[in-house]
N, C-alpha and C positions, 0 to 999 in steps of 0.2 A: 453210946451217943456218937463216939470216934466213927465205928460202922456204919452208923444213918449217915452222917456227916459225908462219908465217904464216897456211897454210893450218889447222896443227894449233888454234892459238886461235882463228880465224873457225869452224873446226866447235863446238869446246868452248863459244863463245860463244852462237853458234845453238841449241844445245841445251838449255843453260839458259833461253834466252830461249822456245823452245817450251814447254819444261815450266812456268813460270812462269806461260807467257799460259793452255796447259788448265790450271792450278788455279783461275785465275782467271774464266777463260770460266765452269768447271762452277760457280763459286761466288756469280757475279754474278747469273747467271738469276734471283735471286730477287727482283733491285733492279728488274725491266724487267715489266712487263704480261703477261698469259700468251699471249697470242697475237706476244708475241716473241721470248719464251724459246728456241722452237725453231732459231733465227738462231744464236743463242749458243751451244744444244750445239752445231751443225754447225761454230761456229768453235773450239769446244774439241775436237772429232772432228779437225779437220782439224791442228790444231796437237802432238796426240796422236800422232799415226800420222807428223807427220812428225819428230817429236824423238825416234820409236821409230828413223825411219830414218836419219836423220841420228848414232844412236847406233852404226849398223852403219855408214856410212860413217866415219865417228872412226877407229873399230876397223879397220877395211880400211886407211885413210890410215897409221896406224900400226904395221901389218903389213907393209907394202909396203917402208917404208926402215926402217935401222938406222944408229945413227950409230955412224960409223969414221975415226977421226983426224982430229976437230973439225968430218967432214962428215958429212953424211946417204947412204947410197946406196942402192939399190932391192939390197933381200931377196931376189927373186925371186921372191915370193907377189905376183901380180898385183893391182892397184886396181880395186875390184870399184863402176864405177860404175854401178852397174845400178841400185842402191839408190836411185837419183835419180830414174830415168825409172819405177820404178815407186811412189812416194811421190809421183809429178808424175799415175802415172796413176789413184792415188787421190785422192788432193785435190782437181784441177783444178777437177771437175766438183761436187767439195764448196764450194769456194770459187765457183762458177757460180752454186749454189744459194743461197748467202749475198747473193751481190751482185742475182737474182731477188729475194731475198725480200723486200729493202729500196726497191723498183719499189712493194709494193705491189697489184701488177697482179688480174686479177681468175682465180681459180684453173684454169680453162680455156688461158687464156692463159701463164701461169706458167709451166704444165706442159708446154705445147709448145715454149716459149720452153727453158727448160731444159734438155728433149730435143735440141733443134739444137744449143744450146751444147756439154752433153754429147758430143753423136756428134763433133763440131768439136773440143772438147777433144783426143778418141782418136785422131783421125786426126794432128793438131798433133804430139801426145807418140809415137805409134806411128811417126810418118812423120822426126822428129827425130833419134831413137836409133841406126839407122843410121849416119846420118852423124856424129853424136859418136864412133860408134869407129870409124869409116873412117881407116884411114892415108894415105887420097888425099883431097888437099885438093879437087879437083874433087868426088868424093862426097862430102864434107861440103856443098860447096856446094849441088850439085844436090839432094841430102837437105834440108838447108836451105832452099832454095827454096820445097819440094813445102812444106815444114813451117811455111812462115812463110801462106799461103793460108787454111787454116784460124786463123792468131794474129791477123791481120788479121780475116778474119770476125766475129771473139769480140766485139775490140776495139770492133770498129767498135758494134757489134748492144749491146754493154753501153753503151758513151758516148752514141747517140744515145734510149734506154731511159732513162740516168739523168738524160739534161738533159731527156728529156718530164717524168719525175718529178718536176722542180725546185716547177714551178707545182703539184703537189699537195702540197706538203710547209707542215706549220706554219712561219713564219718563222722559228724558234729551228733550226730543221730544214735551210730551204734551203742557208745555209753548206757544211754537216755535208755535205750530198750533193756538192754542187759541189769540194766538196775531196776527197770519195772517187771523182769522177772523172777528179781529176790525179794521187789515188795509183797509181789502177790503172795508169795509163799510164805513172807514170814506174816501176814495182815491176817490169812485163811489159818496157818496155823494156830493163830491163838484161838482160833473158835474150837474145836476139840478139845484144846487144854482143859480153855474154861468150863465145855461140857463135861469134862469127866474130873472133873474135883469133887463130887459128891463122892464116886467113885474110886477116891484118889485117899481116901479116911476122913476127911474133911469133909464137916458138918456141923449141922444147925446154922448160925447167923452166919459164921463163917466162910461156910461154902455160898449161902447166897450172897455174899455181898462180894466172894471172888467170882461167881457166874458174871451176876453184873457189873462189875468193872471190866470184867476180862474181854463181857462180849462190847461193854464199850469201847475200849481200846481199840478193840481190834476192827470195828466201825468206822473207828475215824481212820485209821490206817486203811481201810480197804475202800473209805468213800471220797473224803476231802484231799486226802494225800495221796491218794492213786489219781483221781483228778488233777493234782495240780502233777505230777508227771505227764498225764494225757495232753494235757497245756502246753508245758514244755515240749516237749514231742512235738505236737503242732508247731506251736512257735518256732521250733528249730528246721523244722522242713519246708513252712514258710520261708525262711531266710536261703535255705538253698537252693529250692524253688528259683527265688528273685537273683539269686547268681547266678543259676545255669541261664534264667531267660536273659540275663545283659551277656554271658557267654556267648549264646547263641546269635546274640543281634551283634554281638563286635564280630563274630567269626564272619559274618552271612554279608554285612556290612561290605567289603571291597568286593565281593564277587557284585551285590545289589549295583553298586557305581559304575561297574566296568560294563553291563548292562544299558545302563543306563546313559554311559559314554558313548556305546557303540548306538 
C-alpha cells in the first residue's frame, strides 16, 4: 500500500508543481525584456504539456491497481507508460531550446546548435523506449546503451556551450549560469539511474515504483526548476540591461548639451 501511496503522491505532486510553474512562466513574461520573454513561454509550453501528461499518467497509475484487503493489486488494465516517452519526445527538444536561448549565441549558430540537439534528443527518447518495456534485461540494457550515445552528446555539447557563455555573462549573471550547469547534470542524471534499477537487482514492485519516482524527480528538476533558473537569468539580465542603458544616457548626456549649447 506504502508503494502505490508513493508513486500515487509523487505523480499528484508533479502535477501540481507543472501547473503552478505554467501559470507562472505565462505570467512572468512581463517582468523580463522582450527579447526574453520568448525563453519563458517555451518554459511555460514545456511545463504545460507536461502536467497535461503527467495527468494521464496519474489516471493510468490509478487504473491499473485496486485496493483489496489493505493491499493494492493490478486491475488488469495495463500501465500505459507511453505517456512518458512521449511528453520526453515533446519537451526535450523544448527544453534544448530554453537552455540555447540563454548561450545567447548568435542566430545562425543557435539554429544549427538546436537542430543537432534536437535530432540527438529523438534518437535518445526513440532509441530508450524500447528497452523500458523490454522484459529482458539484456534488451533494456543494450536499448540503453544505443540511448545513453545521444544523452552523452547533448550533455556534453550544452555544458561545454554554457561554460564558453560564463565570460559573456554580466557578473550578477555568471553565478546564475554556472549553477544551471550543475542542474542540468544532476536533473539528466537521475534518468539513467532510475533506468537501470531493474538492472541494478532491484525488482518486481520495487524497481517499478523506483522507475517512477526516479523519473519523477527528475522531471521536476529538469522542467519547473530549470525554468525557474531560466527566469532568473532573464530577470537578472534585464536588470543589467536597464543599468547599462541609464549608463549609457548619463555618459552621452554632456557631450548631447554641449551640442546642443553650441
Amino acid at each position: 500500500m506504502a508503494q502505490f501511496d508513493l508513486v500515487y503522491n509523487s505523480f499528484s505532486f508533479c502535477i501540481a508543481a507543472m501547473a503552478a510553474a505554467a501559470l507562472f512562466f505565462f505570467n512572468a513574461r512581463v517582468q523580463v525584456a522582450e527579447k526574453y520573454r520568448p525563453a519563458l513561454l517555451v518554459s511555460a509550453l514545456v511545463v504545460s504539456i507536461a502536467a497535461y501528461h503527467y495527468f494521464r499518467i496519474f489516471n493510468g497509475w490509478d487504473s491499473a491497481y485496486a485496493l483489496q484487503g489493505g493491499i493494492y493489486v493490478a486491475t488488469g488494465t495495463p500501465f500505459n507508460d507511453a505517456y512518458r516517452y512521449a511528453d520526453w519526445l515533446l519537451t526535450v527538444p523544448l527544453l534544448l531550446i530554453e537552455a540555447v536561448a540563454v548561450l545567447a549565441l548568435a542566430p545562425q549558430v543557435s539554429r544549427s546548435m538546436v537542430l543537432r540537439l534536437a535530432a540527438a534528443a529523438v534518437i535518445m527518447i526513440a532509441t530508450g523506449y524500447p528497452g523500458e518495456i523490454a522484459s529482458s534485461l539484456t534488451a533494456r540494457l543494450v536499448w540503453g546503451t544505443v540511448s545513453t550515445i545521444p544523452f552523452v552528446y547533448i550533455l556534453y555539447v550544452l555544458w561545454i556551450e554554457l561554460s564558453k557563455a560564463i565570460d559573456r555573462q554580466p557578473p550578477e549573471v555568471k553565478g546564475l549560469v554556472k549553477s544551471l550547469r550543475w542542474l542540468l547534470l544532476l536533473s539528466w542524471g537521475v534518468y539513467p539511474i532510475a533506468y537501470l534499477l531493474p538492472a541494478l537487482g532491484i525488482t518486481g514492485a520495487a524497481a517499478t515504483v523506483g522507475v517512477q519516482v526516479g523519473y519523477t524527480i527528475a522531471d521536476v528538476l529538469a522542467k519547473p526548476i530549470f525554468g525557474l533558473y531560466i527566469f532568473a537569468i532573464a530577470n537578472a539580465k534585464t536588470k543589467a540591461d536597464q543599468v547599462a542603458n541609464v549608463d549609457e544616457v548619463t555618459t552621452t548626456q554632456p557631450v548631447l548639451e554641449g551640442i546642443v549649447n553650441n
